[in-house]
C-alpha positions in Angstrom: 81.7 -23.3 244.3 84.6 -25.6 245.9 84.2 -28.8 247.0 83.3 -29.2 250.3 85.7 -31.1 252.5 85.4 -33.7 255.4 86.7 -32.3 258.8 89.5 -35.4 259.1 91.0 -33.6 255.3 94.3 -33.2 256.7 94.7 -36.0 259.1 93.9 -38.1 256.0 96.6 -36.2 254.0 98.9 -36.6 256.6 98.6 -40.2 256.4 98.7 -39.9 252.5 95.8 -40.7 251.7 95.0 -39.9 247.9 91.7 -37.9 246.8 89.1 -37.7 244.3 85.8 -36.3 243.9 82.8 -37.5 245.0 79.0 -36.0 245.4 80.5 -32.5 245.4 82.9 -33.7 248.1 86.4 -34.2 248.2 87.2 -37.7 249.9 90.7 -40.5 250.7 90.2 -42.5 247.6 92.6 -44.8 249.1 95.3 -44.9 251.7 97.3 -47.4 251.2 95.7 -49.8 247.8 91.8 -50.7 247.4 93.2 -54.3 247.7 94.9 -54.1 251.0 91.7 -51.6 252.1 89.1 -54.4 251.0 91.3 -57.4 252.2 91.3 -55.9 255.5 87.3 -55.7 255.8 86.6 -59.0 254.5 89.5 -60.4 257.2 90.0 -58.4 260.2 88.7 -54.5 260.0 88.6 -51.4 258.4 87.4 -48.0 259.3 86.2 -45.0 256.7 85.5 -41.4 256.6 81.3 -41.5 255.3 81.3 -37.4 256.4 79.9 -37.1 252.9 76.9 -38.5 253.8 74.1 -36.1 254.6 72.3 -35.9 257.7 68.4 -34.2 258.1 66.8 -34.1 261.1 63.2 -34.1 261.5 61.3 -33.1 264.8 57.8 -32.4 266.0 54.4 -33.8 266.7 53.8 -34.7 262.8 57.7 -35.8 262.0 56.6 -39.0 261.6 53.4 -37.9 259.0 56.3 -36.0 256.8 58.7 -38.9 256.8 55.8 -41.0 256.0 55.0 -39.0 253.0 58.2 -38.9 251.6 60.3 -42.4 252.1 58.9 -45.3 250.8 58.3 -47.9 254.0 56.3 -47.4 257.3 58.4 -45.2 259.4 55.9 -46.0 262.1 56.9 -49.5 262.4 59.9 -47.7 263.8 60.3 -47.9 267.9 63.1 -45.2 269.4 66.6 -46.5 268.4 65.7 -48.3 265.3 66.8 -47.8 261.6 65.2 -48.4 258.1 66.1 -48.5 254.7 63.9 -46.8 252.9 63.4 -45.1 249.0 62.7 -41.4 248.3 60.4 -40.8 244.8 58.6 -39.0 242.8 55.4 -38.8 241.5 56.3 -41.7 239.0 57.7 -44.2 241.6 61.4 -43.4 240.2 64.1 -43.3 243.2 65.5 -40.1 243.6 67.8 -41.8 245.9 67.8 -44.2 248.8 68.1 -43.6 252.2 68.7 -44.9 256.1 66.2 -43.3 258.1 67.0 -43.4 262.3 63.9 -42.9 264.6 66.1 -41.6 267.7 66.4 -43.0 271.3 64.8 -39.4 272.4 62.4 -39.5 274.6 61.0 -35.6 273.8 59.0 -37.0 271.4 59.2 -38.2 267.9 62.3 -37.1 266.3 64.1 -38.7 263.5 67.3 -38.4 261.5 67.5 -39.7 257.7 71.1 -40.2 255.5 70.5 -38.7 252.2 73.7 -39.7 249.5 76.9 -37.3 249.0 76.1 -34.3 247.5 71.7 -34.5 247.9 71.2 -33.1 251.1 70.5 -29.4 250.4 67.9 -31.1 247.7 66.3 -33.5 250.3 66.2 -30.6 253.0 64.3 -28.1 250.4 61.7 -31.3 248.8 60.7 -31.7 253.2 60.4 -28.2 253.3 58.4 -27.5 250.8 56.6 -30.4 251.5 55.8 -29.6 255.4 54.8 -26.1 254.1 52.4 -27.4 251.0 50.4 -29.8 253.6 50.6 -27.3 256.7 52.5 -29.7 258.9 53.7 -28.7 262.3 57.4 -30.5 261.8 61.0 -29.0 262.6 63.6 -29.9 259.3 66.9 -29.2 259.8 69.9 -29.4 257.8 72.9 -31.2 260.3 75.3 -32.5 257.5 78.1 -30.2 258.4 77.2 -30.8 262.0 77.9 -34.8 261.9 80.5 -36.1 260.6 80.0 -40.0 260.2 82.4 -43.1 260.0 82.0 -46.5 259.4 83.8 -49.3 261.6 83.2 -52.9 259.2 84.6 -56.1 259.6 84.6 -59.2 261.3 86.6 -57.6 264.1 84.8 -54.5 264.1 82.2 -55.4 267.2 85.0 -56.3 269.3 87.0 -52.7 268.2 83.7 -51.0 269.3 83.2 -52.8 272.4 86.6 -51.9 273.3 86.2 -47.8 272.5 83.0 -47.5 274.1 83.6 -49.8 277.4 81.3 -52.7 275.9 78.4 -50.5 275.3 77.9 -51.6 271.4 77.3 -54.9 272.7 74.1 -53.7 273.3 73.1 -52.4 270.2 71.6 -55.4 267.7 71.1 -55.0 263.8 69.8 -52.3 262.6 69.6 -50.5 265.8 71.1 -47.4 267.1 72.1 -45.6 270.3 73.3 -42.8 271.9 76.7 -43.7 273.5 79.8 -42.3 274.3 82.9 -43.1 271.8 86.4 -42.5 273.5 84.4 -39.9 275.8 82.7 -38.6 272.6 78.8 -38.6 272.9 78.1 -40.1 269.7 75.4 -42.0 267.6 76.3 -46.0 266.9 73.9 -47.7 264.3 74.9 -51.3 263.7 74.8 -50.8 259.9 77.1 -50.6 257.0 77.6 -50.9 253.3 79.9 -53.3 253.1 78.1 -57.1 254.0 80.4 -57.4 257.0 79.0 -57.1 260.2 80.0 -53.4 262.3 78.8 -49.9 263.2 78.1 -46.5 261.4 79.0 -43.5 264.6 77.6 -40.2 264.1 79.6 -38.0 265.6 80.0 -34.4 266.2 82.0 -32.4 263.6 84.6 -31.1 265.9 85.5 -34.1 267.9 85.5 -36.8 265.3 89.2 -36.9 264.9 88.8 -38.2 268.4 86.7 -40.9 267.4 88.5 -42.1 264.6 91.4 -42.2 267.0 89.6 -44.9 268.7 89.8 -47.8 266.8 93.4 -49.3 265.7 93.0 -50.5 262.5 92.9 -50.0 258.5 91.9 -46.3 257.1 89.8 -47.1 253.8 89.2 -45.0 251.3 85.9 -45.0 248.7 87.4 -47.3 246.1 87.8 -49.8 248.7 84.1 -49.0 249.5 82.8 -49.5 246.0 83.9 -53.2 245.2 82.5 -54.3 248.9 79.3 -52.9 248.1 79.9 -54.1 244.4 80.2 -58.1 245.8 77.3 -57.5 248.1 75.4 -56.4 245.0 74.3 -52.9 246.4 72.8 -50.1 244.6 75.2 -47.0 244.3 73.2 -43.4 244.0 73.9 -41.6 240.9 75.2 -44.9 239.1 72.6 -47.9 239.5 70.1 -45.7 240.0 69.2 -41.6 238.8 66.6 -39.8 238.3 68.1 -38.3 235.0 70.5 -40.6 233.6 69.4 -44.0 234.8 65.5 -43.9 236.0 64.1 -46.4 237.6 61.7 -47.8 240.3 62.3 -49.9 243.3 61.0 -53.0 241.8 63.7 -52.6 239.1 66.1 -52.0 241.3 65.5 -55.1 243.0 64.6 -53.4 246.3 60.8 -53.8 246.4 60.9 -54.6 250.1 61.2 -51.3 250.9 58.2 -50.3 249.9 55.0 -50.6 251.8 51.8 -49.6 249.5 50.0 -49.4 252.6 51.3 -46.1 253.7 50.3 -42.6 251.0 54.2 -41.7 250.2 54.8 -39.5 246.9 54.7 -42.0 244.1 52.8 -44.5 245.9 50.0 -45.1 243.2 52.4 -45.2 240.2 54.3 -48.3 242.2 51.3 -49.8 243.1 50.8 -50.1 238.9 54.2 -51.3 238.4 53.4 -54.3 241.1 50.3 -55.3 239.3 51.8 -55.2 235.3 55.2 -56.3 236.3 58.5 -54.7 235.1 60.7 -55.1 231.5 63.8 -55.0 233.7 65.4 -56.1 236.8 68.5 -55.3 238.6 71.4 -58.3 237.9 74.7 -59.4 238.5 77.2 -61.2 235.9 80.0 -63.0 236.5 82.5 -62.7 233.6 84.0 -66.4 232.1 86.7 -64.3 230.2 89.5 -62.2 230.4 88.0 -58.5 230.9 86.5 -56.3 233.5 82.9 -55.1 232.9 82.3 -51.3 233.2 79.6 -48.9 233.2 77.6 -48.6 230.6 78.4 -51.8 228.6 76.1 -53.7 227.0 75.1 -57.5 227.4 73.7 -59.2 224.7 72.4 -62.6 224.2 74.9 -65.4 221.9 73.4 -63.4 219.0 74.1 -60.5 219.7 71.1 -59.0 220.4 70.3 -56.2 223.1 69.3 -57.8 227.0 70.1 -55.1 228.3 73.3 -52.8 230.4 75.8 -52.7 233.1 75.8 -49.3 235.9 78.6 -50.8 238.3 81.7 -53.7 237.2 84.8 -54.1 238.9 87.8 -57.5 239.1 86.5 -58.8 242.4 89.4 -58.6 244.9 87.4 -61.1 246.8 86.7 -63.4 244.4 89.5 -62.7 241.5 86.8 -62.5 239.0 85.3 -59.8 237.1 81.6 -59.4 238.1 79.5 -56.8 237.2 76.1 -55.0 237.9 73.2 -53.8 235.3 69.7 -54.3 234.2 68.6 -57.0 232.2 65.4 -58.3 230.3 63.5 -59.6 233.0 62.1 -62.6 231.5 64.8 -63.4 229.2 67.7 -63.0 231.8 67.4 -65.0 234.9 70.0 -66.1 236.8 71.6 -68.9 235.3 71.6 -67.4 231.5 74.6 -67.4 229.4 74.9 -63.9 228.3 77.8 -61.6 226.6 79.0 -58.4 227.7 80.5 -56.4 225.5 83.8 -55.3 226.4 85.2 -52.8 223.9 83.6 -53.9 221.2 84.2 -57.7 221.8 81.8 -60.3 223.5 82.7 -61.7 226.4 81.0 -64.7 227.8 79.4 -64.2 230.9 76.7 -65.7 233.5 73.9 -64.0 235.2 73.2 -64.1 239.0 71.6 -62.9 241.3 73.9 -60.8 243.7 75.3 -61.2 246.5 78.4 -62.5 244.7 79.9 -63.8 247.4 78.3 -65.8 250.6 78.2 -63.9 253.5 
């Protein structure tokens, strides 16, 4: 099977965008450099192609019963128009990846929309099948990815850019909110949320009129490399890197993302997290900041100054932001707080290094 391709493919070729794989996908890695692409999000704006992103929707009188069985927090809390962060496990509290979940401003009732990573939504769509069919749940799931296509508008200008697109009508629209509104005439959905620790919106948009949309807003394409060191500085988790179910298991608490759990709702894997609350975890997610020459990588180890094991890295880049190499990983809880002076080992040689607890930068 090929990879499956966004629906702005050749308008990002035509602007020369390079490529790479991604979830199964084939996305712009970059358009012009990740530097440039980063610089401009951190300064003025930039806009990316997230059409990799899944989209399932949800419908019925007990929607809200199945996506309260299978995410992590209390989709109930949720009023029409607002979003959540949320985790998806199994039966053993481990992620099997994280999620934003959208109640819809609809009045016909409760209907909700949730953003599974690249590459799992045919998984997520079959585990709420199987699951509205095991518990005899009257619930509509439906499988939109390739009916959405989704962009991402970040940066300090990027409420202004929207207000001008949609004739102020994102002014509206507060954190973690969303709305139906119309983008450059395009009926679209605007959440005010990103993955990048800059303020802007996510628009959901349908697959044949994107190009419209991204037509919109006059300022810097991005690519995914661009997106991985701002999420990197923000300290957020990446799916299938800082967290899987196979190669890198672990639980929210871990993770450092316990707020997303709410042990007062029956989700899948609900009891086993309850445990890990009351006996406390071995490991926690981390950040180091590198005080040598050297950019830390998946999969290297940190040790302590003699040399033995605290623990490993899942994400490292050189900052563009910062012009430091920082990296993120799991250490021994107790004998890695923030503060400690640890080593990663780069290539085979220590490197000195600090641990902290991410953000990396102050935003």
């Amino acid at each position: 099977m090929g990879l499956r391709k966004p629906p702005l493919r050749e308008t990002h070729a035509s602007r020369g965008a390079s490529f790479t794989e991604f979830g199964g996908w084939e996305m712009p890695v970059e358009f012009d450099s990740i530097s440039t692409e980063h610089a401009a999000v951190r300064e003025s704006a930039g806009l990316f192609d997230v059409s990799h992103m899944g989209e399932i929707e949800v419908s019925g009188p007990d929607a809200t019963a199945l996506l309260n069985r299978l995410t992590t927090n209390d989709v109930t809390e949720l009023d029409p128009g607002d979003t959540q962060y949320a985790c998806i496990t199994d039966a053993d509290g481990i992620i099997l990846d994280d999620t934003v979940v959208f109640r819809l401003p609809d009045d016909a009732g409760p209907r909700y929309l949730f953003v599974p990573n690249a590459g799992h939504d045919e998984e997520m769509y079959e585990r709420w099948v199987d699951h509205r069919d095991e518990r005899g749940l009257d619930a509509t799931v439906r499988n939109t990815t390739e009916e959405w296509a989704m962009l991402a508008l970040q940066g300090p200008d990027a409420t202004n850019l929207a207000a001008d697109a949609t004739n102020g009508a994102t002014r509206d629209v507060d954190r973690f909110e969303a709305s139906f509104l119309e983008v450059a005439g395009v009926r679209s959905l605007a959440s005010r949320t990103g993955y990048t620790g800059e303020d802007g919106f996510e628009f959901l948009c349908p697959w044949d009129e994107v190009e419209t949309v991204w037509s919109a807003f006059d300022c810097q394409p991005c690519g995914l490399g661009a997106r991985d060191t701002l999420r990197l500085e923000m300290g957020f988790l990446l799916s299938g890197q800082d967290f899987d179910p196979e190669d890198e298991p672990r639980t929210p608490y871990e993770a450092g993302i316990a707020w997303t759990v709410d042990l007062d709702t029956s989700f899948v894997g609900r009891d086993a997290l309850e445990r890990v609350e009351r006996e406390g975890i071995d490991e926690r997610f981390r950040g180091v900041r590198l005080l040598e020459r050297g950019v830390p990588r998946h999969g290297y180890e940190v040790v302590d100054a003699d040399g033995d094991h605290l623990g490993h890295l899942t994400s490292g880049t050189m900052s563009p932001t910062l012009g430091e190499p920082i990296g993120l990983g799991y250490l021994a809880a107790d004998e890695a707080p923030p503060g400690t002076r640890v080593r990663v080992v780069v290539r085979g040689e220590p490197k000195q290094a600090k641990v902290v607890s991410p953000p990396f930068i102050d935003k």
